[in-house]
KOLMARVEX-613308 format. One line per 5 residues: for each residue x, y, z of N, C-alpha, C. Coordinates in nm, 4 decimals. Layout:
<sites>
X:Y:Z:X:Y:Z:X:Y:Z; ...
</sites>
This chain:
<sites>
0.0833:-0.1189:0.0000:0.0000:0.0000:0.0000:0.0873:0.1246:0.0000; 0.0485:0.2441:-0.0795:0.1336:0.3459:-0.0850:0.0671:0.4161:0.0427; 0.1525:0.5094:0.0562:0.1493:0.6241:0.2130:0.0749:0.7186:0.1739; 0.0217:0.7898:0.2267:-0.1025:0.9044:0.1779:0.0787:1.0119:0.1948; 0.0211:1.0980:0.0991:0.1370:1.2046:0.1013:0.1759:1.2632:0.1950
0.2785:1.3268:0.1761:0.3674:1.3518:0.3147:0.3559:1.3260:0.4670; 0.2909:1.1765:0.4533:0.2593:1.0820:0.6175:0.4365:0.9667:0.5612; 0.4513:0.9369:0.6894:0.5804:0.8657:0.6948:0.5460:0.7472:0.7584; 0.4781:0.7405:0.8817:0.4384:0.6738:0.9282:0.2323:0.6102:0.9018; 0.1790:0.5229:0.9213:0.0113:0.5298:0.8663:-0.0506:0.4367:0.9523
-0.0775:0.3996:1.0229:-0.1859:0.3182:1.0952:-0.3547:0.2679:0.9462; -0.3244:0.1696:0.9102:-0.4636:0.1960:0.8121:-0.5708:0.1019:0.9021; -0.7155:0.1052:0.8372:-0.7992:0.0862:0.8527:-0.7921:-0.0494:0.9639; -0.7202:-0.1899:0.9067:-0.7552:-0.2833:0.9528:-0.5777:-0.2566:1.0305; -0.5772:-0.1271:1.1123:-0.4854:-0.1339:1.2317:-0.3363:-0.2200:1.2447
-0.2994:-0.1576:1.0943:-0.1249:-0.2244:1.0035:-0.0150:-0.0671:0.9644; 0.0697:-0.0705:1.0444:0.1114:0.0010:1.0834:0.2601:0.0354:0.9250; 0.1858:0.0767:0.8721:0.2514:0.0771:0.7168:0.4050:0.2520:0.7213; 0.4747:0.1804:0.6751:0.5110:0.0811:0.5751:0.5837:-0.0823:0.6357; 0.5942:-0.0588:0.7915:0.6439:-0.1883:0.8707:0.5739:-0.2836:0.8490
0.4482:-0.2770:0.8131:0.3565:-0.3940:0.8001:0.3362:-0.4527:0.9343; 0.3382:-0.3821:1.0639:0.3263:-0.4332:1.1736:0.1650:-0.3981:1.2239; 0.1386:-0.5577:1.3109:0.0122:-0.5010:1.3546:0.0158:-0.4414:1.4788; -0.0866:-0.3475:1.4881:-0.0578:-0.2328:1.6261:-0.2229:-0.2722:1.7079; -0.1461:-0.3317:1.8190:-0.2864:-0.3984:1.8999:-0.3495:-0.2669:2.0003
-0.2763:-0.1807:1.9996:-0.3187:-0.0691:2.1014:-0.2279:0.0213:2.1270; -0.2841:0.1812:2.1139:-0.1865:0.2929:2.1202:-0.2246:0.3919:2.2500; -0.1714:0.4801:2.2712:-0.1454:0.5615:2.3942:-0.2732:0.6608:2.3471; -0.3229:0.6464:2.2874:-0.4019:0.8386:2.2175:-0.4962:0.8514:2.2809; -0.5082:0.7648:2.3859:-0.6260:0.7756:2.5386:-0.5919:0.8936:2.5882
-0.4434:0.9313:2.6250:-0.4530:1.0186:2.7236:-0.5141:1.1651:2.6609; -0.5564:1.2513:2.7866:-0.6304:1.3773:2.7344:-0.5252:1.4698:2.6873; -0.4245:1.4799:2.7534:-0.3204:1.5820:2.7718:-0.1791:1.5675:2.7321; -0.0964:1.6054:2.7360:0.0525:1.5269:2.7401:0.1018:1.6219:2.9162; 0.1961:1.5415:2.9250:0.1816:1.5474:3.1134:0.2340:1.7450:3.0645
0.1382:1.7892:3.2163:0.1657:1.9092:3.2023:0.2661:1.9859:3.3239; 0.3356:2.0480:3.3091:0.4608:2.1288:3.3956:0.4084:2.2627:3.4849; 0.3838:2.2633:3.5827:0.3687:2.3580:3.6706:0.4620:2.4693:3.6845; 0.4231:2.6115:3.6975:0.5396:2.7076:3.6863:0.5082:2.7802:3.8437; 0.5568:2.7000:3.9493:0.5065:2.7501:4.0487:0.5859:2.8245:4.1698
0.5998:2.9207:4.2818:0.6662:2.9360:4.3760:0.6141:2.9390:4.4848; 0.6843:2.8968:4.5959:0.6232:2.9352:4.7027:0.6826:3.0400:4.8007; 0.6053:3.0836:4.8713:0.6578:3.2175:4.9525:0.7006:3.2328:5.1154; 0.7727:3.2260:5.1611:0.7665:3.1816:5.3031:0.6635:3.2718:5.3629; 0.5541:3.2081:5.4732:0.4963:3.2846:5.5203:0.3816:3.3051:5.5036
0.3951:3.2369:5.3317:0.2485:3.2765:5.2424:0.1746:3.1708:5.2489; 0.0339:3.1150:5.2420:-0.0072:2.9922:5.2203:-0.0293:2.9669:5.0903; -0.0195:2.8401:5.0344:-0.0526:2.8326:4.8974:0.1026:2.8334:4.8043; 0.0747:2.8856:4.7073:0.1985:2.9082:4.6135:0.1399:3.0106:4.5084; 0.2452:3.0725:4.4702:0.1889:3.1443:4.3370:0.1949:3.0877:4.2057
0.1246:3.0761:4.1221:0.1268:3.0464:4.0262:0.1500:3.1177:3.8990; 0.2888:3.0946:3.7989:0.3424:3.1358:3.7303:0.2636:3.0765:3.5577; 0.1825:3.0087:3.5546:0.0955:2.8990:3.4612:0.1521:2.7600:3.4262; 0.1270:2.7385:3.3105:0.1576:2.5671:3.3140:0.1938:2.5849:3.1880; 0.2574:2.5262:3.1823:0.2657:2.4181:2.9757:0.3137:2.3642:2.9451
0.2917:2.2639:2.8202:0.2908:2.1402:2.7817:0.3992:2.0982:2.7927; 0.3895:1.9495:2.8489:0.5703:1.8821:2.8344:0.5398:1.8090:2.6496; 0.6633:1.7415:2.6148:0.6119:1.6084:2.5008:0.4775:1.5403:2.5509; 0.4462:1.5131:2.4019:0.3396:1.3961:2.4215:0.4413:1.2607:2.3731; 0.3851:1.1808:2.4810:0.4284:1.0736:2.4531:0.3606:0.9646:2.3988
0.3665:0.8954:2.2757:0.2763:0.8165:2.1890:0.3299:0.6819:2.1789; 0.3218:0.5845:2.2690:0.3441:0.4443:2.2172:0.2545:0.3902:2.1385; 0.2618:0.2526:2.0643:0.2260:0.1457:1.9942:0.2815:0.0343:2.0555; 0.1598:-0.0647:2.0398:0.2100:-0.1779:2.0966:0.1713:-0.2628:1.9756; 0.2644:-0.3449:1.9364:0.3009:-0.3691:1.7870:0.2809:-0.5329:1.7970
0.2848:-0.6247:1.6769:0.3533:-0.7324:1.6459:0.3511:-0.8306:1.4959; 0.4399:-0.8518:1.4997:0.4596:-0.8804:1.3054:0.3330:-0.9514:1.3091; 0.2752:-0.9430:1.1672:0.1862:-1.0302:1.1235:0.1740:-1.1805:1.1201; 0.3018:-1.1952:1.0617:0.3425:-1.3258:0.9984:0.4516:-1.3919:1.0973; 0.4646:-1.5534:1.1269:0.6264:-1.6013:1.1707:0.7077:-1.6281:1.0537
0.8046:-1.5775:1.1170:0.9254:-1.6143:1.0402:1.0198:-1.6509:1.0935; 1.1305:-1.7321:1.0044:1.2164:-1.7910:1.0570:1.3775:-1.6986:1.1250; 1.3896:-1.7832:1.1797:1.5154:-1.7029:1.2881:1.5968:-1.5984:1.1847; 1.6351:-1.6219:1.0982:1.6896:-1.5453:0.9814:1.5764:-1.4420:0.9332; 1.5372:-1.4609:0.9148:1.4320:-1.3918:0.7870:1.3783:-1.2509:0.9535
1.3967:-1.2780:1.0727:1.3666:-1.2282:1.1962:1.4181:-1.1178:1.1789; 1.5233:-1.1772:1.2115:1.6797:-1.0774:1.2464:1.6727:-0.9554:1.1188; 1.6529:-1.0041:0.9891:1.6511:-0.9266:0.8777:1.5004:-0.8266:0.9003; 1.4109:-0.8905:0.9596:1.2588:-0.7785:0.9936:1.2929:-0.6807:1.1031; 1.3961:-0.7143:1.2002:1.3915:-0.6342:1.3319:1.5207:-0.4900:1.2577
1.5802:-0.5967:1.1349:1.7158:-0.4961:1.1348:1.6486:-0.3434:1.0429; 1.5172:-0.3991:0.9545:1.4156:-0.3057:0.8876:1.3881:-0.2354:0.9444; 1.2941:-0.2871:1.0924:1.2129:-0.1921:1.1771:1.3287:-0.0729:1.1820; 1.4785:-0.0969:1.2709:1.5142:-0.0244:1.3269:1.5930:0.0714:1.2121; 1.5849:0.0288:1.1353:1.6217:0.1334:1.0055:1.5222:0.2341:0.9410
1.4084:0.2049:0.9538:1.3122:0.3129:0.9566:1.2888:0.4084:1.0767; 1.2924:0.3101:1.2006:1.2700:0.4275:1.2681:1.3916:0.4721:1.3411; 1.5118:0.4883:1.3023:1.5946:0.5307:1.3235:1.5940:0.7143:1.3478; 1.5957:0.7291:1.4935:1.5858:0.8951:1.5615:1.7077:0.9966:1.4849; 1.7810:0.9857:1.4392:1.8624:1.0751:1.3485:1.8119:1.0798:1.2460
1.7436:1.0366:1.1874:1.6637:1.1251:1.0272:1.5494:1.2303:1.0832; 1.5255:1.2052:1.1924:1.4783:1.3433:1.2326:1.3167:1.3031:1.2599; 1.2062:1.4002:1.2678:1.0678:1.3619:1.3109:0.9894:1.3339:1.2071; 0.9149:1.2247:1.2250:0.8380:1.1866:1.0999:0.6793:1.2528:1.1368; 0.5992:1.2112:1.0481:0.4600:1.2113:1.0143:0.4192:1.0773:1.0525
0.2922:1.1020:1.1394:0.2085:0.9872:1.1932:0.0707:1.0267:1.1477; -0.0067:0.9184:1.0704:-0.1038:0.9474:1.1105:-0.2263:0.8145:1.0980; -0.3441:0.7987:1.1727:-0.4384:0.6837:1.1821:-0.5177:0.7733:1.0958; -0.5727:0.6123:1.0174:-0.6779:0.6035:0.9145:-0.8614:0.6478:1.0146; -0.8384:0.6185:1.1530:-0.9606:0.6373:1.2045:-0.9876:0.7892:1.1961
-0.8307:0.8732:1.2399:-0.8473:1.0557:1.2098:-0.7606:1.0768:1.0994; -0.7807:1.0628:0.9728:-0.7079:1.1169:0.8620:-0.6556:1.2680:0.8899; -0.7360:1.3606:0.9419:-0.6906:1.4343:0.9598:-0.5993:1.5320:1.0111; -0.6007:1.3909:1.1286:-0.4748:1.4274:1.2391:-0.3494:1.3738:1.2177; -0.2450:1.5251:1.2610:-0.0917:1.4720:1.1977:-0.0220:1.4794:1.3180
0.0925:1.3221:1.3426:0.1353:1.3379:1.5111:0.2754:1.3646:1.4343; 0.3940:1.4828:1.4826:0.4620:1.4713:1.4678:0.5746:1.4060:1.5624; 0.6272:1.3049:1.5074:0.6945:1.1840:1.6226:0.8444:1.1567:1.5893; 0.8906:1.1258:1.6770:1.0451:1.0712:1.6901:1.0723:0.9662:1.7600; 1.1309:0.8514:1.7405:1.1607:0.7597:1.7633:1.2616:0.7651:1.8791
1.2030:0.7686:2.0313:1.2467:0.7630:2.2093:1.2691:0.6744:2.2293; 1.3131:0.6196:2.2935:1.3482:0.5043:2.3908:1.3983:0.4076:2.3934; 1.3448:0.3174:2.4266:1.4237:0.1327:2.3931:1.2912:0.0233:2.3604; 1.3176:-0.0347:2.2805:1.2087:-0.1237:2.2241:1.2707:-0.2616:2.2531; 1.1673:-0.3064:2.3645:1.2083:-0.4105:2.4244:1.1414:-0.5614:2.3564
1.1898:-0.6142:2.2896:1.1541:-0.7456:2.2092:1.0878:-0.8530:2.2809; 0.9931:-0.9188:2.2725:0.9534:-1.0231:2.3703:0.9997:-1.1166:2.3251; 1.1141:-1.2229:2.3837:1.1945:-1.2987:2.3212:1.1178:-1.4302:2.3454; 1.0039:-1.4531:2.4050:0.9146:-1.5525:2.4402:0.8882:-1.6815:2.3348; 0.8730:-1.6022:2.2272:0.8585:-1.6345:2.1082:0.9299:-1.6488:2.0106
0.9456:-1.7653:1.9274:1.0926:-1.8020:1.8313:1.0412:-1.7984:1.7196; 0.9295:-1.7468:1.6682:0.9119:-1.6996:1.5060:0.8431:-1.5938:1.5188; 0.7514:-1.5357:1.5934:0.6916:-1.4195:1.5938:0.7215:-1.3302:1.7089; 0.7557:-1.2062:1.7410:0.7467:-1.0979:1.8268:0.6608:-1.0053:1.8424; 0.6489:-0.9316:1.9290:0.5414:-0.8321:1.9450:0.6619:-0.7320:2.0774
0.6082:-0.5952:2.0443:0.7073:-0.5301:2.1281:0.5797:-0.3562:2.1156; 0.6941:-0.2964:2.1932:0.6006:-0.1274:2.1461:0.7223:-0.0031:2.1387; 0.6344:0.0420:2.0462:0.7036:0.1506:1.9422:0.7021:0.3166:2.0298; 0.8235:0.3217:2.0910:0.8165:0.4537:2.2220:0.8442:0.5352:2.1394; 0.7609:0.6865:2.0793:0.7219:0.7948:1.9997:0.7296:0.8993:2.0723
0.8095:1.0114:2.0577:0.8127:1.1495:2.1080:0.7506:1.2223:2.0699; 0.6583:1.3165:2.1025:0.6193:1.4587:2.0451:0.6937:1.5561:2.0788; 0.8092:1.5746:2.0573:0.8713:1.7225:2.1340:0.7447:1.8426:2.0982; 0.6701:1.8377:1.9769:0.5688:1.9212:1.9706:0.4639:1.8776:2.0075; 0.3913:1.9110:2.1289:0.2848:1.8724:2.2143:0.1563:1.8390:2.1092
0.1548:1.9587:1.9839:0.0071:1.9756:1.9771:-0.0198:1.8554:1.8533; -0.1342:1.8075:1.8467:-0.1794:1.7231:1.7304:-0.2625:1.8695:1.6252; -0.1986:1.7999:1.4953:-0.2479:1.9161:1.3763:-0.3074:1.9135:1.3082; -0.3840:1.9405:1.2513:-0.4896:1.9036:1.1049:-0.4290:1.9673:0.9887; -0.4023:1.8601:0.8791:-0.3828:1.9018:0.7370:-0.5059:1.9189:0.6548
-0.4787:2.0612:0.6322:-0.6063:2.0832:0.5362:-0.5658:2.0826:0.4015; -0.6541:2.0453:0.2937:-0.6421:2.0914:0.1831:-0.7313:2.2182:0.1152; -0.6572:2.3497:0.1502:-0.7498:2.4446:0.0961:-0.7411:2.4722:-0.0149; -0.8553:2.5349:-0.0702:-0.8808:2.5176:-0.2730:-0.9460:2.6480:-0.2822; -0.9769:2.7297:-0.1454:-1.0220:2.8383:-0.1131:-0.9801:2.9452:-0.2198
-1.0138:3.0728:-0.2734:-0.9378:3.1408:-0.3100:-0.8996:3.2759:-0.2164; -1.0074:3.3114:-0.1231:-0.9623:3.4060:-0.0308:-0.9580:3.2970:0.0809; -0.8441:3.3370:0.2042:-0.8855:3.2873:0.3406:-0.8756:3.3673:0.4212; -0.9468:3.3943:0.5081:-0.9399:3.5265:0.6165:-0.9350:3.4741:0.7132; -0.8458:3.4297:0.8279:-0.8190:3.4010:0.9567:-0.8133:3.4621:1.0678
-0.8074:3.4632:1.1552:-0.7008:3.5979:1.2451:-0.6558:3.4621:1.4013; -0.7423:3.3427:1.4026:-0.7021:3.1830:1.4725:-0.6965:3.1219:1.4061; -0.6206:2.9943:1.4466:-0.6492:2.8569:1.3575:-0.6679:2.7398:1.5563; -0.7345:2.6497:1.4956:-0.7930:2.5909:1.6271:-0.6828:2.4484:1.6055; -0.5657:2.4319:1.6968:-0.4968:2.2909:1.7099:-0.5709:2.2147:1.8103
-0.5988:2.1053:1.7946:-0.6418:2.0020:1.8690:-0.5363:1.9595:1.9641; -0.5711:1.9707:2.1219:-0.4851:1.8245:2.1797:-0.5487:1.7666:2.2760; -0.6754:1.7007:2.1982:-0.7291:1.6025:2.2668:-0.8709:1.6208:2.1992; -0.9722:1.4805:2.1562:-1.0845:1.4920:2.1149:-1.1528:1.5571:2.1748; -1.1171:1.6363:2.2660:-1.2876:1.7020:2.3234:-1.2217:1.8638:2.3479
-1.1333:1.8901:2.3432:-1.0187:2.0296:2.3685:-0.9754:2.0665:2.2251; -0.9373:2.1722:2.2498:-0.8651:2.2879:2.1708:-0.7863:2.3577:2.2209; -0.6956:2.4615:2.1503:-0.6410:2.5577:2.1695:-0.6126:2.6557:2.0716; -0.6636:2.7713:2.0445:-0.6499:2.8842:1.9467:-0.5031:2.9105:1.9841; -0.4904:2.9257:1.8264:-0.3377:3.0149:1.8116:-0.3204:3.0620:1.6883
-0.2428:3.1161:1.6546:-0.2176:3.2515:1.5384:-0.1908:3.0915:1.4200; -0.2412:3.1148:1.2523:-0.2135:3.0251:1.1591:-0.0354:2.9860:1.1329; -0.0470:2.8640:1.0754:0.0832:2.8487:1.0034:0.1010:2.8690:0.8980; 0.1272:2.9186:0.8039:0.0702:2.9393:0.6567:0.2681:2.8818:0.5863; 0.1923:2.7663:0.5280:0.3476:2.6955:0.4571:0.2756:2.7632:0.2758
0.4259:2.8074:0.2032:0.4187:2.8019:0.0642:0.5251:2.7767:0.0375; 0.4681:2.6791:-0.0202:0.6018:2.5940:-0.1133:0.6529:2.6352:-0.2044; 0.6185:2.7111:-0.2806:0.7295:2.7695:-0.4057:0.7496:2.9330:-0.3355; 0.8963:2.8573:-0.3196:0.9194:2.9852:-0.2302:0.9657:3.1459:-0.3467; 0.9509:3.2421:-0.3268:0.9587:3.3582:-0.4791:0.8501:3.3787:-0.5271
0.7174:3.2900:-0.5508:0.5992:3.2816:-0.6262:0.4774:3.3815:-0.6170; 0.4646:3.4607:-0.6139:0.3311:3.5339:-0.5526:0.2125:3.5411:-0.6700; 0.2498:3.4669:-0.7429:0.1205:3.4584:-0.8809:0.1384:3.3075:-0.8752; 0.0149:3.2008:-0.9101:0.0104:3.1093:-0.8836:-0.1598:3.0263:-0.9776; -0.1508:2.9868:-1.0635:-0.2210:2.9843:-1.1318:-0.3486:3.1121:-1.1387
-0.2681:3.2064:-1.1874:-0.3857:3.3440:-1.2248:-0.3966:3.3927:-1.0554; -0.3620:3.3365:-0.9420:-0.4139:3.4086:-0.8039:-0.2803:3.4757:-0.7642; -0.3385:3.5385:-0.6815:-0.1576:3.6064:-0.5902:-0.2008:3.6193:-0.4569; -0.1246:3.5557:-0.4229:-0.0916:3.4866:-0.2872:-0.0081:3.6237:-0.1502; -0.1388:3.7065:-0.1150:-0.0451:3.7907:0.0076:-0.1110:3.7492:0.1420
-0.0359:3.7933:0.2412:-0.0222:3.7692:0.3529:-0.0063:3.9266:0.4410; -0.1236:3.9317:0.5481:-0.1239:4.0618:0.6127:-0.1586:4.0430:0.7410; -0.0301:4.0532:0.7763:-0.0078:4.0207:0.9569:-0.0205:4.2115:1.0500; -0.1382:4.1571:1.1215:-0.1698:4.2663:1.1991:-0.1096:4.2244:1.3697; 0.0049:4.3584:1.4060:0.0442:4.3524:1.5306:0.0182:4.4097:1.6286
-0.0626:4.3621:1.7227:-0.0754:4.4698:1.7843:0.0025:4.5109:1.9532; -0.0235:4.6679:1.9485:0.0853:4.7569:2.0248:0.0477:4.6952:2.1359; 0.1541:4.7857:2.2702:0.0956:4.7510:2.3939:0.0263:4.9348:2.4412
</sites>
């Protein structure tokens, strides 16, 4: 199966964790939040503490994985040496995303230690420890719009939450400001104190 465009990683429908071809029996995307950091002091004297606000640590995204198929002790060694060549943390953060939210993009990096269950002499099952250094989950849109007027864009981090924040606006041909017959400006309003 090919990858939906610029996803690296894909969870599809019947829960095959492409392009590994691994099946993923259960993922972390329960939690509401990613753990959050207190900015707090306390005062001698004072009761309570003051509070300086909070914000987001990483989200942390496991998978709990296991090959489809057994294979033999060889043919193993050659699947585990795959896994760890894809998700190898020096090519930098990939694209995640499940077929249940197409829309949602996790940006992830490959943390920790992936501990093999050696229980088993043709098949394994293990879980896939995923960083978010960027807390928020994102939606890729495809706009076809010809005006867009913003002044928020709403990031998700968590099915039932939000958080407003100023747009990202990516253009890819960088120099271009005419673009099939349209022209493409951008008018950022700042305001004083």
């Amino acid at each position: 199966m090919a990858l939906p465009d610029g996803v690296d990683f894909y969870i599809n429908e019947n829960r095959i964790l492409e392009p590994l071809d691994l099946v993923v029996l259960r993922d972390s995307r329960v939690d509401l939040f990613p753990r959050v950091k207190e900015r707090v002091e306390e005062i001698p004297g004072r009761h309570g503490e003051v509070s300086f606000g909070s914000k987001l640590e990483p989200r942390i995204l496991e998978l709990h994985v296991v090959v489809k198929e057994e294979f033999p002790f060889a043919e193993r060694e050659k699947k585990k040496r795959q896994i760890a060549g894809y998700l190898n943390p020096t090519m930098g953060t990939k694209v995640l995303v499940f077929a249940d939210e197409p829309d949602k993009q996790y940006f992830v990096k490959y943390s920790g230690i992936v501990d093999i269950d050696r229980q088993y002499t043709s098949w394994f099952e293990f879980t896939i420890p995923f960083k978010c250094s960027d807390p928020y989950i994102y939606s890729k849109l495809n706009v076809k719009e010809k005006l867009i007027t913003s002044s928020l864009t709403t990031i998700n981090l968590s099915d039932n939450d939000s958080m407003d924040t100023l747009p990202v606006i990516i253009v890819e041909n960088e120099g271009v400001t005419a673009i099939g017959g349209f022209t493409i400006s951008y008018l950022q309003e700042i305001e004083g104190d």
